[in-house]
C-alpha positions as CSV (number, residue, x, y, z in Angstrom):
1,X,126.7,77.1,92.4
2,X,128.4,79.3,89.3
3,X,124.8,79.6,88.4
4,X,123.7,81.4,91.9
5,X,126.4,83.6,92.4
6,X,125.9,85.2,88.5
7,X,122.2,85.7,89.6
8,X,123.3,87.5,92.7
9,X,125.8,89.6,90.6
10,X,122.9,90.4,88.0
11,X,120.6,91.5,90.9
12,X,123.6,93.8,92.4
13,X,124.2,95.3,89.0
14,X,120.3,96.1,88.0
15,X,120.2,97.6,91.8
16,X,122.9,99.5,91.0
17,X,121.8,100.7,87.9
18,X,118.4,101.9,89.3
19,X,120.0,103.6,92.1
20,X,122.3,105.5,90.0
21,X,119.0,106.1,87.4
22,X,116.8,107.7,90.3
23,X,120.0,110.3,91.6
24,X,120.6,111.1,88.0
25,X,116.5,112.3,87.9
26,X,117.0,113.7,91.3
27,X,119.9,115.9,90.4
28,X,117.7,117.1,87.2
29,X,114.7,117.9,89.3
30,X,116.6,119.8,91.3
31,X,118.8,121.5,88.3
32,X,115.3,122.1,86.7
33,X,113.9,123.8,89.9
34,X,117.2,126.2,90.3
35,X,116.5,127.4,86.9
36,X,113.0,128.2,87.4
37,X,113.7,130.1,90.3
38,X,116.4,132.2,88.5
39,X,113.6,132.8,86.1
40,X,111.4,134.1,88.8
41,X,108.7,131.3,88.1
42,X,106.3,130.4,91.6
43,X,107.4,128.3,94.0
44,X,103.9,126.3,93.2
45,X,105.0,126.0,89.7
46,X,108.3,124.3,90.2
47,X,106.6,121.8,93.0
48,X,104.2,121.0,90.4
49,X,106.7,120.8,87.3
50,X,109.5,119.1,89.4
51,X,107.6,116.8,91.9
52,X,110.0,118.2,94.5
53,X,108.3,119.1,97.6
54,X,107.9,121.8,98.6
55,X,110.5,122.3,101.6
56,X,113.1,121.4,99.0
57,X,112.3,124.3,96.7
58,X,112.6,126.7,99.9
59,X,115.9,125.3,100.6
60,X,116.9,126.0,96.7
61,X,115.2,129.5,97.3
62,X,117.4,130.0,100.4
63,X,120.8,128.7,98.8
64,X,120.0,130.9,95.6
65,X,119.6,134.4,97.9
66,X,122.7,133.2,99.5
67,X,125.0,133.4,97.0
């Protein structure tokens, strides 16, 4: 039984890990994207640099003018 429930506890943590991997890569795309657009670089350019689509990069756009 000790046996199972340290399996489940290895799956929960390695779960947890990847989760907390993939929004630390999200939060870069998206850093990476804000800079571009301060730099004036094409919306095409970020969604192909980034992988964000594109809708997200128009939303960046929009937050950015806001400010």
């Amino acid at each position: 039984m000790k046996k199972i429930v340290s399996l489940g506890f290895d799956e929960a943590r390695a779960e947890a890990r990847a989760a907390g991997l993939a929004e630390g890569e999200a939060q870069e795309k998206f850093a990476t994207a804000k800079r571009m657009l301060a730099l004036g670089k094409s919306l095409q350019d970020i969604m192909l640099i980034t992988d964000l689509p594109m809708s997200k990069i128009q939303e960046l756009q929009a937050e950015i003018k806001s400010a």
